[in-house]
Wavefront OBJ file of the C-alpha trace (Angstrom):
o trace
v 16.079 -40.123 176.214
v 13.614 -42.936 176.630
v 14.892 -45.918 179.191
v 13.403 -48.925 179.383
v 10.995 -49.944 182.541
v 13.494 -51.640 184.876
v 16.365 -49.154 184.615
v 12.985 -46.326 185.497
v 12.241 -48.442 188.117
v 16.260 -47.787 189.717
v 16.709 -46.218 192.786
v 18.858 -42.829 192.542
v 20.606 -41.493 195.338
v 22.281 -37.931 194.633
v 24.367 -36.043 197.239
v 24.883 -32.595 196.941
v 25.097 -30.078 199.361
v 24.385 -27.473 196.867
v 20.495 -27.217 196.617
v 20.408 -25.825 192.743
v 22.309 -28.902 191.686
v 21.181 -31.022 193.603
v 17.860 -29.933 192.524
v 18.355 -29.796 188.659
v 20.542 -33.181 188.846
v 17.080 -34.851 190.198
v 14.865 -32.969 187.890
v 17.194 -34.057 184.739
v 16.582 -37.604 186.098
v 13.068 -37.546 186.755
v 12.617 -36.076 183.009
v 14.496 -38.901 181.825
v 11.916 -41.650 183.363
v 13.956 -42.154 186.969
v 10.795 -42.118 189.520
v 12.921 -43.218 192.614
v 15.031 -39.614 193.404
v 16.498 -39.552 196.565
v 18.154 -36.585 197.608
v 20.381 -35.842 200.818
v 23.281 -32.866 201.153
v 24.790 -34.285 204.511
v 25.952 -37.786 205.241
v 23.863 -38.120 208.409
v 20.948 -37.053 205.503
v 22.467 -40.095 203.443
v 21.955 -42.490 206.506
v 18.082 -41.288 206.606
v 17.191 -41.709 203.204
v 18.996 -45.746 202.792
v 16.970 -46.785 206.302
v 14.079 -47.732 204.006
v 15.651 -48.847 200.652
v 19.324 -49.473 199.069
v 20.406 -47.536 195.941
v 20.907 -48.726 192.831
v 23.509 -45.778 191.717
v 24.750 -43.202 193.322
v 25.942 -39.401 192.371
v 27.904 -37.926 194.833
v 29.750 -34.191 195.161
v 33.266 -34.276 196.182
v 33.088 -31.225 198.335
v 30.289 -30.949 200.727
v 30.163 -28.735 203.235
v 29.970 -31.491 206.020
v 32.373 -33.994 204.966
v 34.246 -34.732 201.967
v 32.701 -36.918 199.196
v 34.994 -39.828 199.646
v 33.557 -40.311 203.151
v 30.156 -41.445 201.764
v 31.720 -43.263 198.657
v 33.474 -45.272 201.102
v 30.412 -45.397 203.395
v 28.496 -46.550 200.342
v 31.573 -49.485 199.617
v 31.354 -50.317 203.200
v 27.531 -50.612 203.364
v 26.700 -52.144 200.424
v 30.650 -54.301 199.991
v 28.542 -57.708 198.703
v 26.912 -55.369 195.616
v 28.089 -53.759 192.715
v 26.759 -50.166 192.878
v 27.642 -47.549 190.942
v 29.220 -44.482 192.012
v 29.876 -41.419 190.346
v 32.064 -38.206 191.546
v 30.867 -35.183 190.510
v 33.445 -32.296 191.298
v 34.145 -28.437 189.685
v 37.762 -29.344 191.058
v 40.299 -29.995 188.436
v 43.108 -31.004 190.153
v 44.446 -34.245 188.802
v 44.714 -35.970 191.848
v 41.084 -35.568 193.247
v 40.379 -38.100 190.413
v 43.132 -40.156 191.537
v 41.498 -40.057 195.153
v 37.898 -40.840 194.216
v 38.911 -44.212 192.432
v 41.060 -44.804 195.385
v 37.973 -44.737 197.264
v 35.494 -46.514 195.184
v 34.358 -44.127 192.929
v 33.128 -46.184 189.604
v 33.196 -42.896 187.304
v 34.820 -38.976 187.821
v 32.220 -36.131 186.222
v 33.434 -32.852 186.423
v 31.476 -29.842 186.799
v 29.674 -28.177 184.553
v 28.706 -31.255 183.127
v 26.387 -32.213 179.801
v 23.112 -33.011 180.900
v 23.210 -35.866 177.947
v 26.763 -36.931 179.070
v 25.069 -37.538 182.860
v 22.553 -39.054 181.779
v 24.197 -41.978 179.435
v 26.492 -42.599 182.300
v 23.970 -43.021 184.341
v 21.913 -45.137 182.169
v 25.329 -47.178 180.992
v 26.373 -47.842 184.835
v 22.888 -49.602 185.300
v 22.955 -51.209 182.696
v 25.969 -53.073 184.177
v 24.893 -53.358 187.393
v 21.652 -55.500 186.037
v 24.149 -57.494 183.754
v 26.198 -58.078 187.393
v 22.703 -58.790 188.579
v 21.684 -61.206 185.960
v 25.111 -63.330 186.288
v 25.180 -63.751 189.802
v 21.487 -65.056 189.852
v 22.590 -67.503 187.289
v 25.875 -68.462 188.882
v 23.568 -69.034 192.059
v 21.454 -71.239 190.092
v 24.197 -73.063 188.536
v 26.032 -73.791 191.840
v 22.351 -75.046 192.913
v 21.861 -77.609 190.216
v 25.527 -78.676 190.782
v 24.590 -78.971 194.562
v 21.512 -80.651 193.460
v 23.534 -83.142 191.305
v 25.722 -83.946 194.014
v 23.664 -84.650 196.226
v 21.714 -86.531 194.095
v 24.979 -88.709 193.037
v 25.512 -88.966 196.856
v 22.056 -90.499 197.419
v 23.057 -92.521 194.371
v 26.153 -94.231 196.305
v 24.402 -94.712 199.433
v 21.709 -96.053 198.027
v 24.002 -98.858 196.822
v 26.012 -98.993 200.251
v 22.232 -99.373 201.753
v 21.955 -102.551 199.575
v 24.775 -103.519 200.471
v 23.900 -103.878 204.321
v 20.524 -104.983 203.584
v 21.712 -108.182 202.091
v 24.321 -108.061 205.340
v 20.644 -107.378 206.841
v 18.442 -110.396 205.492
v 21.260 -113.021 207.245
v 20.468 -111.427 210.727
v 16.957 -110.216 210.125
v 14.433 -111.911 207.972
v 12.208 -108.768 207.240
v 15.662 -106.680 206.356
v 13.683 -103.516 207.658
v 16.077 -103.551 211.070
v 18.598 -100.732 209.058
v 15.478 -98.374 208.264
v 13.653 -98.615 211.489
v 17.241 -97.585 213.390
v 17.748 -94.997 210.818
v 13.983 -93.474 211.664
v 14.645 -93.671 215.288
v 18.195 -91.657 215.109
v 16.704 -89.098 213.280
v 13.502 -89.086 215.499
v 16.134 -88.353 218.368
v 18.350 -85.785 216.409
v 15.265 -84.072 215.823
v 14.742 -83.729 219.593
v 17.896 -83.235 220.155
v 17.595 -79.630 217.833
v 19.957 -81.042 214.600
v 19.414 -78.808 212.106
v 18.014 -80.628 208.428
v 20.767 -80.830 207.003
v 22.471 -82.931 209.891
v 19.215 -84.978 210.169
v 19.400 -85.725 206.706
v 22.676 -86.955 206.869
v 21.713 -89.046 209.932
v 18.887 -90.574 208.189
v 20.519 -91.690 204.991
v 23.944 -92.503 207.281
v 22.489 -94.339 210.273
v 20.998 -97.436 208.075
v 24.825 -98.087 207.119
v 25.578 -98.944 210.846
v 26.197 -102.904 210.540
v 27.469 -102.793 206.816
v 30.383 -104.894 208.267
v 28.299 -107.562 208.896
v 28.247 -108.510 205.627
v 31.891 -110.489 206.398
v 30.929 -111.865 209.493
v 30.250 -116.262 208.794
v 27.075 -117.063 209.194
v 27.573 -119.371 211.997
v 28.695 -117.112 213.761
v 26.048 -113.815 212.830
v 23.223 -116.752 212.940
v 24.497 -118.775 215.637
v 20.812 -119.332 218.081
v 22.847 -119.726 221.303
v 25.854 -118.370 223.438
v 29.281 -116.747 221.570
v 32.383 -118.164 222.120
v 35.047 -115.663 222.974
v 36.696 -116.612 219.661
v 33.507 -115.579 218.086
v 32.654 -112.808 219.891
v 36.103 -110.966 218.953
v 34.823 -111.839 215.505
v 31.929 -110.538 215.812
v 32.966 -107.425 217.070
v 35.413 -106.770 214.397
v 31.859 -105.909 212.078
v 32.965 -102.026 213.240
v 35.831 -101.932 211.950
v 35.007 -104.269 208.624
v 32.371 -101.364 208.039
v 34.138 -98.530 208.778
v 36.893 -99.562 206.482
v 34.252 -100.281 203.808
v 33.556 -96.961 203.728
v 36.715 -95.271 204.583
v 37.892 -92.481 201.646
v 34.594 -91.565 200.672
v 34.503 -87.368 200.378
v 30.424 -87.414 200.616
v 29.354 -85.980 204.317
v 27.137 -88.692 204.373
v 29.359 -91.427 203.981
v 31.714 -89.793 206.097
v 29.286 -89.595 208.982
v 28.141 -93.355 208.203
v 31.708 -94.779 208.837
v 31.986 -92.410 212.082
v 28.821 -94.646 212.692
v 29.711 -97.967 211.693
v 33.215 -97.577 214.034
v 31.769 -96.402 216.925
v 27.652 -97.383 217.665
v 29.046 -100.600 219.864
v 31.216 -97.669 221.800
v 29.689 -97.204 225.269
v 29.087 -93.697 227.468
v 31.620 -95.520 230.219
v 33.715 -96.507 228.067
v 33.493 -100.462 228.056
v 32.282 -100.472 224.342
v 34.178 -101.967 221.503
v 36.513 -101.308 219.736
v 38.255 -98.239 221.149
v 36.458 -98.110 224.298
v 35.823 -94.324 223.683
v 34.485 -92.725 226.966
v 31.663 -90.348 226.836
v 31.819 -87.006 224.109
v 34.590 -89.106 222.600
v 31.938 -90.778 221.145
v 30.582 -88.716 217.752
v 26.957 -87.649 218.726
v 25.907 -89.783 215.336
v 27.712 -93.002 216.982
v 26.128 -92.572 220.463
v 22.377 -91.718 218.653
v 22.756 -95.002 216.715
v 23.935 -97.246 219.912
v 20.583 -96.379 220.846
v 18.578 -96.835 218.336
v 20.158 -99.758 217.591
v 19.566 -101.388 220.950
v 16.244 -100.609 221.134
v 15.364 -102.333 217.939
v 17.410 -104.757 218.401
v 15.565 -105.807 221.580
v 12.044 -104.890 220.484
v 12.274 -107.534 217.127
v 13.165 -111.149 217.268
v 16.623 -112.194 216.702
v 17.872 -115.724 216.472
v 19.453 -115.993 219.663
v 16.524 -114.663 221.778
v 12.717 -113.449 221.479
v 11.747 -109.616 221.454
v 11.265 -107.978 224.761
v 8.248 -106.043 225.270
v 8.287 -102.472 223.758
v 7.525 -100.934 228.163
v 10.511 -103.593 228.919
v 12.598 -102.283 226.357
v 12.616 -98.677 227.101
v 12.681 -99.302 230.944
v 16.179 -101.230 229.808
v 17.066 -98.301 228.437
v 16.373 -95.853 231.161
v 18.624 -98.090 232.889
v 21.311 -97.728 231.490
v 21.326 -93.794 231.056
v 24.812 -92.576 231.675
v 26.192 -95.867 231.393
v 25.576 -97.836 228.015
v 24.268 -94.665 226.554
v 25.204 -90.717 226.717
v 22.548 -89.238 229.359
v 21.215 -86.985 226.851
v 20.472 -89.258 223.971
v 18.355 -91.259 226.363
v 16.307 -88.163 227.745
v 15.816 -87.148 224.161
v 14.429 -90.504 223.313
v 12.230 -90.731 225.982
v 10.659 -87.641 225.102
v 6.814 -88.439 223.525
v 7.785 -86.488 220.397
v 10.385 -89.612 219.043
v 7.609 -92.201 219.776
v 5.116 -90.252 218.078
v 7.678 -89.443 214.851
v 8.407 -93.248 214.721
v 4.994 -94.202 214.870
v 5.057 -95.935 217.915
v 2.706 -93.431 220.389
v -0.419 -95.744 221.047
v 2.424 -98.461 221.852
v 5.231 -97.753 224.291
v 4.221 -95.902 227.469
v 5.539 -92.602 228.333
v 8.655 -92.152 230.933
v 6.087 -91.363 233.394
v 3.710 -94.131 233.268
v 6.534 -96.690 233.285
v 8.522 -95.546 236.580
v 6.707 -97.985 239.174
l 1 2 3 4 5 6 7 8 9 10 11 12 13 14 15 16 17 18 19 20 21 22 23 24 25 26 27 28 29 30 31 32 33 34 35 36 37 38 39 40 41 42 43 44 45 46 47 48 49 50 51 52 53 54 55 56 57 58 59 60 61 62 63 64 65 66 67 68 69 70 71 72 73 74 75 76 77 78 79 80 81 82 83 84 85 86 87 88 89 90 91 92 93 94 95 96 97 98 99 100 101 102 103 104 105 106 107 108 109 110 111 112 113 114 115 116 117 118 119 120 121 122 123 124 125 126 127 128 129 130 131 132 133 134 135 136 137 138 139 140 141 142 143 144 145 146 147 148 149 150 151 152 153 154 155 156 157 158 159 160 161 162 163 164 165 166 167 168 169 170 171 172 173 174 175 176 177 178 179 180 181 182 183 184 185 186 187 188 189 190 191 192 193 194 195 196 197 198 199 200 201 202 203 204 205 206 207 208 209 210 211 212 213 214 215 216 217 218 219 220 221 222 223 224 225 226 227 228 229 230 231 232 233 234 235 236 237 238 239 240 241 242 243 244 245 246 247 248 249 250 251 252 253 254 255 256 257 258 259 260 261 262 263 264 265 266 267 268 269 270 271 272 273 274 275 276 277 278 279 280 281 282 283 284 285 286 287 288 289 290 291 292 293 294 295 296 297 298 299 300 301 302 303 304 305 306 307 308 309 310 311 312 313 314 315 316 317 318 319 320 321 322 323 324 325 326 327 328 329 330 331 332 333 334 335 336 337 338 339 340 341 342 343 344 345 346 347 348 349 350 351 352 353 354 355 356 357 358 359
């Protein structure tokens, strides 16, 4: 019976530790257009012939000499548990409940012997058949659940992208350029990067970080603008942008979101705990929040603001060398002192090296 060219192409294993049947079984297949045959009559045989390739059926005696045949069917289940693979008993026993026992054990259809070489075959041929249509709808369940993924994410972007807005115009009060929130979110992901975060973290870092000072946005401008010294009074106002900005973004189910409020509560927190608000001490600070307290200090000091001038770039990092393992987590700071953020930021020809700086 012709077949077409994929089902030929199938893999057959047959286990039989009678050679005659064994033999004709794979000589009725290979007739029929199957060109993949493999034959075993033990189960340490079956182990040797599935080193180099997986099945995609298998015909299996009951009674082997060996073992019994629901040993390798539930071998087979076990091995291959994420696949749908055929499995057919064949058996000359006609006891009702050895049929009973190979569906127990996995079997997918009971032949008993002597068998029609036709029958055989359209089983064979039927049971393929359904393991390609298996085939076919978990590829396109996979690429379903990818464009969904892809439409998430997309939509995610989508939000953020107006949350980014958002604290540029919070941005353009403090920072007449308005490129402060994208330089801080190239910097924490230069770091994360160093630091080993896998891509999906640093893409969440990169799209998160920028939302650090999103609270600003409430602060008066007298007070975000003001050239000289904060009051007290307007220094607890000032400090209340972490929570304004976490709570702008509180209830938000995208990881990126999620990650920027973590940010936007915590990136004034301190590694000795004397941050603001919560004075969180050390690892009680999210990794994301003690990246960005970096980041943002850096820039901050590197750029004019309108209370003060920039400080050199060589001043800068010394300041932050400085203050390893108190302002900011020990690690962060080696990681950002390593030539491999400077050079990812664009900065290499500009700020010297750890080395070069120490007098």
């Amino acid at each position: 019976m012709p077949i077409a060219e994929a089902t030929s192409q199938a893999v057959v294993l047959v286990v039989d530790d009678e050679p005659l049947t064994g033999e004709y079984i794979a000589t009725l297949l290979r007739e029929a257009g199957y060109k993949q045959i493999l034959t075993a009559s033990a189960p340490h045989e079956v182990l040797d012939r599935l080193a180099a390739v997986a099945p995609d059926i298998a015909l299996v005696d009951w009674h082997l000499k060996e073992a019994e045949g629901k040993e390798i069917v539930r071998a087979l289940r076990e091995r291959y548990s994420s696949e749908v693979l055929p499995i057919i008993v064949l058996t000359a026993d006609l006891a009702p409940e050895i049929k009973l026992e190979a569906f127990r054990s996995g079997a997918t259809e009971f032949l008993h012997k002597p068998f029609q070489a036709t029958e055989l075959l359209l089983r064979v041929r039927n049971l393929l058949e359904m393991r390609r249509l298996h085939q076919q709808l978990a590829e396109q369940k996979l690429q379903i659940e990818r464009l969904l993924e892809r439409r998430e994410r997309e939509l995610e972007l989508a939000r953020i992208e107006i949350l980014e807005r958002l604290a540029r115009a919070a941005e353009y009060r403090d920072d007449i350029t308005g490129e402060h929130i994208v330089r801080v979110g190239r910097l924490s992901e230069a770091i994360g990067r160093v630091l080993g975060l896998s891509e999906e973290v640093l893409f969440l870092l990169r799209h998160a970080a920028p939302l650090h000072d999103l609270g600003k946005i409430a602060i008066p401008d007298a007070i975000l603008r003001k050239p000289g010294k904060l009051t007290h009074e307007e220094r607890r106002i000032m400090r209340q942008h972490t929570l304004l900005g976490a709570q702008m973004l509180e209830g938000c189910p995208y990881p990126a979101v999620q990650m920027a409020r973590q940010i936007a509560l915590t990136h004034h927190e301190r590694w000795d705990g004397r941050g603001y608000p919560c004075r969180l001490k050390g690892t009680e600070i999210p990794l994301w929040g003690r990246i960005v307290a970096l980041a943002d200090a850096y820039d901050a000091m590197t750029h004019d603001r309108p209370y003060r001038p920039a400080k050199p770039l060589e001043e800068a990092v010394e300041e932050i060398r400085l203050q390893r393992g108190k302002q900011f987590d020990p690690i962060v700071v080696d990681a950002f002192l390593e030539p491999a953020t400077f050079t990812a930021i664009g900065e290499s020809g500009s700020v010297s090296t750890p080395e070069e700086t120490v007098p």
